[in-house]
N, C-alpha and C positions, 0 to 999 in steps of 0.2 A: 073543597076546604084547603086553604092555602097553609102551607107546609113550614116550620117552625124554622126558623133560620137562629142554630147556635152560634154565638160571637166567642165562646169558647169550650174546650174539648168537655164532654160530659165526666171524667174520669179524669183524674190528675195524670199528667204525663210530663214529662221531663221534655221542654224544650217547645210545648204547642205554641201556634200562633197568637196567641188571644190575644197581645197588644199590638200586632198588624191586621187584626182584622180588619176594621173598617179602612185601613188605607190601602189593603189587598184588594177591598172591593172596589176601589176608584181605580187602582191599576189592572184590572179586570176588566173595567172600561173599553180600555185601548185596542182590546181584541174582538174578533168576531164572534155573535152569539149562538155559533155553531161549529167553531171552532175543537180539536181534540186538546183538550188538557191531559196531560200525565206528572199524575205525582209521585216523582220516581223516590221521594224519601216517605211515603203517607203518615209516617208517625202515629199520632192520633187523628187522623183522618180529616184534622179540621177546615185545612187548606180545599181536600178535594171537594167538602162539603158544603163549604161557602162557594165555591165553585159553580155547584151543581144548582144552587138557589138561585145563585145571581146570573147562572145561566142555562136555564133548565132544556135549551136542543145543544146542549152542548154534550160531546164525549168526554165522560170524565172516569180515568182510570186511577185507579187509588190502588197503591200499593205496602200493601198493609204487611211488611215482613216480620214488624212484630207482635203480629196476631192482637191489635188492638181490638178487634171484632170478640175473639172470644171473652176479652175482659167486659165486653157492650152487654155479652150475653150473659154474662154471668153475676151481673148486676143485682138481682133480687137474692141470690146465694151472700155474696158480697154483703148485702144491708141486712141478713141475718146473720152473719158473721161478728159483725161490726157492735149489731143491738146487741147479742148476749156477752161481747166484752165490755161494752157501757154498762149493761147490768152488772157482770164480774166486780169491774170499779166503784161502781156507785159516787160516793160522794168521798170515799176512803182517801183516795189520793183528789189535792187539790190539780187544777190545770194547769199545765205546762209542766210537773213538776215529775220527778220518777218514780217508776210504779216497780217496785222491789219484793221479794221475801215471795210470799204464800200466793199474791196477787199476780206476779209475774209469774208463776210455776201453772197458775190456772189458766192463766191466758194462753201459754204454750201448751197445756192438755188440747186447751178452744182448737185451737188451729190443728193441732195434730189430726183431732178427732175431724175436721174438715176436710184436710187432705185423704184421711183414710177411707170417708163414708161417700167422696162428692172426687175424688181423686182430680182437684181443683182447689190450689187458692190464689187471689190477686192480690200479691205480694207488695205490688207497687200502690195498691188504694192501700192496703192496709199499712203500709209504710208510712203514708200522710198523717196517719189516726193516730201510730204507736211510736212513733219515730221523732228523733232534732226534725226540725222544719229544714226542709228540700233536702232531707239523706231517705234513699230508697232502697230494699235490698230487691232479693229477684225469690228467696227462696228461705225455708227456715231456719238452715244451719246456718243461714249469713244475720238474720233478724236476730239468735241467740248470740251473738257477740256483741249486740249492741244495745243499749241504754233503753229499754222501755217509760215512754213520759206520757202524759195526759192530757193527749192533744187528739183525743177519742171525738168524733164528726156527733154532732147531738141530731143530725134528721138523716133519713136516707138518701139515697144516691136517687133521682128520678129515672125510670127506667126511659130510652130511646128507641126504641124499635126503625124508627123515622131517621135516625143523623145519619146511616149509611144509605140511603131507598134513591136510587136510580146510580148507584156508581158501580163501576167494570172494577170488581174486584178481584187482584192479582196478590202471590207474597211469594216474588222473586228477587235474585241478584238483581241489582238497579239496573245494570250492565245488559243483562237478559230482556230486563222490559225497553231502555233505551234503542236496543239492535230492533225489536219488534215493533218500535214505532218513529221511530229516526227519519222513515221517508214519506212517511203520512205528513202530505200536503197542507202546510199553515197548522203544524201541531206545535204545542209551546207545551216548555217542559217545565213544572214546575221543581226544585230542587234548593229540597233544603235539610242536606246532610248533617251527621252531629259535627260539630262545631272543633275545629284547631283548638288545642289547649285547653278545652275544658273537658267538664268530668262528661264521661257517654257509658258511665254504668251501667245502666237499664235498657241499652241498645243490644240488642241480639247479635252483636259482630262485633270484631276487634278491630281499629283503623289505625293506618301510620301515617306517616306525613304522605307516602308515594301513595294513599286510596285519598286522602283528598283534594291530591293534584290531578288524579285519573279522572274526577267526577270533573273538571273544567274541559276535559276534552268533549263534554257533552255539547257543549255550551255553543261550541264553535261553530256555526252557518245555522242558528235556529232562533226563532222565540222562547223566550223564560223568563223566569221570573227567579231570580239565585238570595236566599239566604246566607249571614255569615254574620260575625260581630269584629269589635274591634279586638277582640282577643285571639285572632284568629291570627291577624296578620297576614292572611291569601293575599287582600288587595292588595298590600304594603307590598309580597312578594313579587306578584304580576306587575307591579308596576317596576320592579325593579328588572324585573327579566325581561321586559316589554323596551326600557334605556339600552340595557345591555346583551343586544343578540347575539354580537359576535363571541362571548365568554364561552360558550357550550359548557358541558360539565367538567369545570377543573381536577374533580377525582379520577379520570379518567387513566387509568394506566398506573395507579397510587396500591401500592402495598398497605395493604389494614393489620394492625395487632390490635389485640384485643385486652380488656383484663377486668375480668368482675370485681366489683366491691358491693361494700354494704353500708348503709347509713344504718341500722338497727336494725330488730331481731326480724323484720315482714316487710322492708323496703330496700332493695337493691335496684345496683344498674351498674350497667358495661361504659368503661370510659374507651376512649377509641383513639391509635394515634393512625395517622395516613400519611405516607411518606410517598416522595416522587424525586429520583433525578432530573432537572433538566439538562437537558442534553442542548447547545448551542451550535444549529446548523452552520452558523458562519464560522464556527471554530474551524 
């Protein structure tokens, strides 16, 4: 029985491939079909598993750091979840619109009583159902700060047993699975970390500018296949560090002061001054 090839993640996930599918799978092409793939960002797994279809002797490691697999498994937990806050609602509130007062007090019991009896819920599907379209939270004291609206899913989630089945599943630092596979012979790395400038809420780590310059050193003497957008600005940078070699880093040797501020009462940030004498050897 030939095995069901998803063009997109079964589970909403912030950032899946599903508009490169089909040209992942033509650049899939250009590789051997026995080849080791590592998908050192696995996100929702979708990359390693179009992968593993389009090339079934192939090694396909999936690195699943944000435990997408347990949200896979807990799927029919999930579509009972989901039915009795459809029921809750009914027809009371229209769609799209916000679910307030007695309805929203019920649906926080729902979950609670979720979390206490199944000590599991999948914040990020239920996010989709109760949530503004593309705002996710992780957990419930972050769901209670935010606007309950009626964008509740009307069928269930299909369960997948099948979209992980033949992958080397790992959920390590990238860094840790990179060192582990770095000199395996015609290995291509697949990488596609959360993204320069945009939101990576629902990512289980914090990243600064210097972790997504660190993932380029992967890059370097190998096969891959690298994700980014144009809000990233990488290329924009590499190309510009790529003109200018001899610059190294001008901060070099620079005194920093520092000094907090605040734009309102839950968003601050550090402005920064960097000072340097130069000193003129020909002096």
């Amino acid at each position: 029985m030939k095995k069901k090839l998803y063009l997109s993640a079964p589970l909403p996930f912030v950032g899946q491939k599903r508009m490169f599918a089909r040209e992942f799978m033509k650049v899939l092409d250009q590789f051997p079909d026995d080849a080791t793939f590592v998908d050192l960002f696995g996100g929702s797994g979708l990359l390693s598993h179009i992968t593993k279809r389009c090339k079934p002797n192939a090694t396909v490691v999936y690195n699943d750091f944000d435990n997408y697999r347990r949200r896979l498994e807990n799927i029919p937990r999930t579509n009972r979840l989901i039915a009795d806050i459809r029921a809750i609602v009914g027809n009371a509130v229209p769609r799209h619109k916000a679910i307030t007062g007695d309805l929203r007090e019920r649906i926080f019991k729902r979950i609670q009583q979720e979390e206490r009896d199944n000590g599991y819920v999948d914040f990020i599907t239920l996010s989709s159902s109760l949530l503004f379209s593309m705002k996710y939270v992780l957990n419930s004291v972050e769901m209670q700060k935010e606007t309950l609206y009626n964008n509740i899913r009307q069928s269930d989630y299909t369960p997948c047993p099948d979209y992980l089945s033949g992958l080397k599943i790992t959920s390590r630092d990238y860094r840790e699975v990179f060192e582990e596979y770095k000199n395996v012979p015609g290995v291509v790395f697949l990488v596609d970390p959360p993204y320069l400038s945009t939101e990576v809420g629902t990512y289980t780590m914090y990243w600064r500018l210097s972790d997504y310059l660190d993932v380029l050193t992967v890059l370097a003497g190998h096969s891959f296949v690298y994700f980014t957008s144009n809000k990233s600005s990488i290329l924009e940078l590499c190309d510009w560090i790529g003109r200018n070699k001899s610059v190294g880093n001008p901060f070099d040797g620079c005194t920093k002061a520092e000094f907090n501020a605040r734009m309102n009462y839950n968003a601050t940030y550090t402005d920064m001054m960097l000072y340097k004498q130069h000193v003129d050897s020909a002096a």
